[in-house]
C-alpha positions in Angstrom: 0.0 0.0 0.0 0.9 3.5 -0.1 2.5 4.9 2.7 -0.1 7.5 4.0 2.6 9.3 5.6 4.9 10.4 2.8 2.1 12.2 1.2 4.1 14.9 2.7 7.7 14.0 2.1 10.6 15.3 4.0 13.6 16.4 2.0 16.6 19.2 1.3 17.3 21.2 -1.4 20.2 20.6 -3.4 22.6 23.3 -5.0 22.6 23.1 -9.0 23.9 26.1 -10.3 27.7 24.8 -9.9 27.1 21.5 -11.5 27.2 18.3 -9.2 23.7 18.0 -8.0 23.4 14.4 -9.1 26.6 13.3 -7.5 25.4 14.7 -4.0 21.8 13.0 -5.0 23.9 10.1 -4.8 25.8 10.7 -1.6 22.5 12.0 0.1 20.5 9.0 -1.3 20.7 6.6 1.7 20.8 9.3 4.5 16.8 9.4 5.5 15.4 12.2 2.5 12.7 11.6 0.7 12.7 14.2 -1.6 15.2 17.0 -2.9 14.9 20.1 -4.7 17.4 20.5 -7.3 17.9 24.3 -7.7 19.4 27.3 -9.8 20.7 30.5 -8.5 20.4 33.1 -11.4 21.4 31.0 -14.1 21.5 27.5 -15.4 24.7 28.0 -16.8 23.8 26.4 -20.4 23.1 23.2 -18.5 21.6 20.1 -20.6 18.5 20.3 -18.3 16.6 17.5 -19.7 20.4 15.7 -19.4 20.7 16.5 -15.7 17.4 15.5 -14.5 18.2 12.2 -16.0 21.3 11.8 -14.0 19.9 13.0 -10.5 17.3 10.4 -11.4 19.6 7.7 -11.9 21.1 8.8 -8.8 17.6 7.8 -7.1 17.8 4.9 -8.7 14.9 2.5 -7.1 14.7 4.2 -3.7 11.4 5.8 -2.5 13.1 9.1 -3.1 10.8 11.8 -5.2 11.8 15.1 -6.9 8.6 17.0 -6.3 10.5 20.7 -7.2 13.2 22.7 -8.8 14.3 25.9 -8.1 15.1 28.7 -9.9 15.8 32.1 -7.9 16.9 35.5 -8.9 15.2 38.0 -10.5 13.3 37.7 -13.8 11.3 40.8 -13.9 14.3 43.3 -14.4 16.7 43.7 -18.1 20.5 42.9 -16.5 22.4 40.1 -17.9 21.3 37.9 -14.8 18.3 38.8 -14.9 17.8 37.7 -18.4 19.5 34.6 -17.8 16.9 33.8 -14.7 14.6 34.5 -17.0 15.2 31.9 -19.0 16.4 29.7 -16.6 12.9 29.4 -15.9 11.4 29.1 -19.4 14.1 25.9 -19.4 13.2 24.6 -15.9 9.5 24.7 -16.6 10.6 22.7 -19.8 12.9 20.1 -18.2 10.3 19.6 -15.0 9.3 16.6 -16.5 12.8 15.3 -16.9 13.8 15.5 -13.2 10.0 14.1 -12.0 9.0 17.3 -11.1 5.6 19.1 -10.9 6.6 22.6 -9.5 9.3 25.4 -10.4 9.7 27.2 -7.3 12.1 30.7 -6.7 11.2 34.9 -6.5 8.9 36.8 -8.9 11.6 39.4 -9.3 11.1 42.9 -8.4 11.7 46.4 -10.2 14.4 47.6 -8.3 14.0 49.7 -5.6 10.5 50.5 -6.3 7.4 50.2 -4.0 5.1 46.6 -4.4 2.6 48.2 -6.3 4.7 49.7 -9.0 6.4 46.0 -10.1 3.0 44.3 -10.8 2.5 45.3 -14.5 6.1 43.8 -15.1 4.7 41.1 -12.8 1.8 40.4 -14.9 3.6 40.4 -18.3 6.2 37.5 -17.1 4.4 35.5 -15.0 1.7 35.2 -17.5 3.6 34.4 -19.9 5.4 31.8 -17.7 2.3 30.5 -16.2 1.1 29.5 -20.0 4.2 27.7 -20.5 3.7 25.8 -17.2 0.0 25.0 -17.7 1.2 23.6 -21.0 3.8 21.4 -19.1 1.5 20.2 -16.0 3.6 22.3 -14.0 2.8 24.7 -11.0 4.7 28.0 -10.3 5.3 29.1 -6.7 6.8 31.7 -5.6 8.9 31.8 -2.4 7.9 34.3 0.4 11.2 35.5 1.1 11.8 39.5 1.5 15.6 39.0 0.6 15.8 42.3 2.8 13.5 43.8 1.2 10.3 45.8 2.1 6.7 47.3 1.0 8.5 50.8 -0.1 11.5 49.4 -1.2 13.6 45.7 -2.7 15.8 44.3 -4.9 14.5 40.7 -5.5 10.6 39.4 -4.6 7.4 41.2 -4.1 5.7 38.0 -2.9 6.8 38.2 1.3 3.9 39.4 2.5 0.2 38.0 2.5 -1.0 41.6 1.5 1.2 41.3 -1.9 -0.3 37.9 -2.4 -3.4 39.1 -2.8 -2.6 41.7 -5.1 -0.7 39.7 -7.1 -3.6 36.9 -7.6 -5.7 39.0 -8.5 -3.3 40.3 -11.2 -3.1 36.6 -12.1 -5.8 34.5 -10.9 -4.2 31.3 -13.1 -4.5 28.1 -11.1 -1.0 27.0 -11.3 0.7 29.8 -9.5 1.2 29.2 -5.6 3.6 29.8 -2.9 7.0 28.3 -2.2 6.2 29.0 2.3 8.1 28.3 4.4 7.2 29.9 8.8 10.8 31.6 8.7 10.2 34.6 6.5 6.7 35.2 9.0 8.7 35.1 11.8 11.8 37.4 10.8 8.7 40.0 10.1 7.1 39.2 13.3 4.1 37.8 12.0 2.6 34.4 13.0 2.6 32.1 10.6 -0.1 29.6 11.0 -2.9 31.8 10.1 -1.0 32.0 6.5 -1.4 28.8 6.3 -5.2 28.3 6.8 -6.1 31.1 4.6 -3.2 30.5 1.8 -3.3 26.8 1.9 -4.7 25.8 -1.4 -2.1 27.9 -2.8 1.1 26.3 -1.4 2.5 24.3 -3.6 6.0 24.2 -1.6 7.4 24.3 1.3 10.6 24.6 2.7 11.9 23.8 5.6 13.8 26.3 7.8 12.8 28.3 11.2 13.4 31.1 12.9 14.4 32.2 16.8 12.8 35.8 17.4 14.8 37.4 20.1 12.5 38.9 22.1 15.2 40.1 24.8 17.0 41.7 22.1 13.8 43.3 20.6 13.1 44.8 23.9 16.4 46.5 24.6 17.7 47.2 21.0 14.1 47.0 18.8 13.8 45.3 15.3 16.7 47.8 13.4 19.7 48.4 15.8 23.0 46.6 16.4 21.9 43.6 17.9 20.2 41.1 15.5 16.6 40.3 16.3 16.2 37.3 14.4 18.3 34.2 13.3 17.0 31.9 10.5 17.3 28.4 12.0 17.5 24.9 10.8 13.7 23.1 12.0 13.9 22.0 15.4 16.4 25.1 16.6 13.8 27.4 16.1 10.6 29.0 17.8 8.0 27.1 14.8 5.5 24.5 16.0 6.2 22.1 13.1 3.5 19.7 14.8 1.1 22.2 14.2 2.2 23.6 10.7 2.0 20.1 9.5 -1.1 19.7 10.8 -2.6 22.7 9.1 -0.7 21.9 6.1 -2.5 18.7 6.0 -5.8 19.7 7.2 -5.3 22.5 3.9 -5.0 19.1 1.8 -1.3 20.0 1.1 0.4 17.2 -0.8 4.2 17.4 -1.4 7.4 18.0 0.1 8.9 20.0 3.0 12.6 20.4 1.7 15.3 21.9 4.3 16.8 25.2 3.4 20.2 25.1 5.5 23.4 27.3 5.1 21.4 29.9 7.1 21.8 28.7 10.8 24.2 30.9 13.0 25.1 27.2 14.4 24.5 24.5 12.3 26.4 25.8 9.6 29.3 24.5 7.8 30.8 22.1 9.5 28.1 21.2 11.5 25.8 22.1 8.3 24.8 18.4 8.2 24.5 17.5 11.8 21.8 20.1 11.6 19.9 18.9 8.7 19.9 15.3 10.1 18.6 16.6 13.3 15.8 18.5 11.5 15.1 15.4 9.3 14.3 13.7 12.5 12.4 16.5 13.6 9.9 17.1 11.1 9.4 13.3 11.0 8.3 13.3 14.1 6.4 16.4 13.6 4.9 14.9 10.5 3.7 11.7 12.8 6.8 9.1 12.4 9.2 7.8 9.3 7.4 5.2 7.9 4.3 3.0 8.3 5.2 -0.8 8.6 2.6 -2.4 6.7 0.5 -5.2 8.0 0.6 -3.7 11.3 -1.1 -0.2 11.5 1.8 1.1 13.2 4.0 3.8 12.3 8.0 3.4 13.2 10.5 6.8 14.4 7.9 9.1 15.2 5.7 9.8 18.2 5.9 7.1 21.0 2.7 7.4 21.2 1.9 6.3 17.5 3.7 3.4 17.6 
């Protein structure tokens, strides 16, 4: 039978941009992930798409392993070099989805460069229509990430799509079914909003999720505010941070989300580096046992590695 469980899978994301994704596929194969997200930062470098996806799939091999998205990030909406290159790194990831098993193309909508929200959605609306035809075309979904990359409501260099009042401004701009959100709690918690109302209102539109958290230092927030020396935030790895992954998943699911959580690391003022995999494996485990165990054992109506009092 199929393992009621996985229907939300719990992965990482894997760098692409520098070639090598199917090789640490490979090395990553056995750890405990059951899904990764192959993805691009600015450019696909000329890559053979349809070539790579063939290889990171051959790195699965038979294992219960699933490539659900890929990412492509940077910012397609402005006329640089890059930002024609994401641009069509897009158009080319949208094309090659099928290739690596995904249904999803996940990253920024761009932004107009220092401009206010408002002012990038006719840009908005030119690409992302566009795009979204080619997707639909494909099978695939778009969603879009809701991280500020620093960026605000007056001013940003990257995304418009951080906050839930830009959402709705740009679906109504483009109301196509196949464009969604990339969440993830951490960018609602850096902006010291709570996260799980986002979910039960936005939920039919997440199509991704990644995995990463955030601490909110209170103390610091207190003493030095939101904008002075001290930071008032740290992204975390899942399970270092404040999030109730329990009850994310739990909405996620009660949403009718199907697909992966995939770990966004690198950001953790700990688990970084060196110890940049002893924090991943530590969040796999987590969300596991947020998500309710790591497998079901068939035959027996339990559930192994996840709350004691499942099994």
């Amino acid at each position: 039978m199929t393992d009621p469980l996985r229907s939300i899978r719990i992965g990482t994301m894997i760098q692409a941009t520098a070639g090598g994704a199917a090789a640490r596929i490979a090395e990553l194969a056995d750890a405990g992930f059951e899904s990764f997200e192959p993805f691009f930062w600015q450019t696909t470098n000329g890559r053979d798409l349809a070539e790579l996806g063939k290889r990171c799939r051959d790195a699965i091999g038979d294992r219960d392993v699933a490539i659900t998205t890929l990412g492509m990030f940077g910012n397609p909406l402005e006329g640089e070099d890059l930002d024609r290159a994401t641009l069509q790194g897009w158009r080319d990831c949208i094309a090659a989805a099928r290739h690596f098993g995904a249904t999803c193309v996940a990253g920024f909508t761009g932004r107009l460069r220092g401009r206010p929200i408002p002012e990038s959605l006719p840009r908005f609306k030119e690409v992302w229509g566009e795009l979204a035809r080619r997707a639909a075309d494909e099978g695939v979904r778009i969603a879009f990430e809701n991280c500020a990359m620093d960026g605000t409501w007056a001013a940003g260099d990257w995304n418009i799509a951080h906050n839930p009042d830009s959402w709705e401004l740009m679906f109504d701009a483009l109301p196509h079914d196949n464009l969604g959100l990339e969440w993830e709690p951490c960018h609602q918690l850096v902006a010291l909003m709570d996260p799980l109302p986002q979910v039960r209102r936005w939920g039919s539109r997440i199509f991704h999720v990644h995995g990463k958290d955030a601490t909110v230092r209170w103390d610091v927030i207190r003493e030095h505010g939101v904008f002075g020396r001290e930071p008032f935030a740290w992204m975390r790895t899942p399970g270092f941070g404040d999030s109730d992954w329990t009850r994310i998943i739990t909405e996620l699911r009660l949403a009718g989300y199907q697909g992966s959580i995939d770990i966004e690391g690198w950001h953790d003022p700990v688990y970084r580096d060196a110890l940049e995999m002893t924090g991943q494996m530590a969040a796999l485990a987590h969300l596991k046992r947020a998500r309710g165990g790591d497998r079901f054992v068939p035959g027996t109506g339990r559930y192994e590695g996840g709350d004691p009092s499942l099994a």
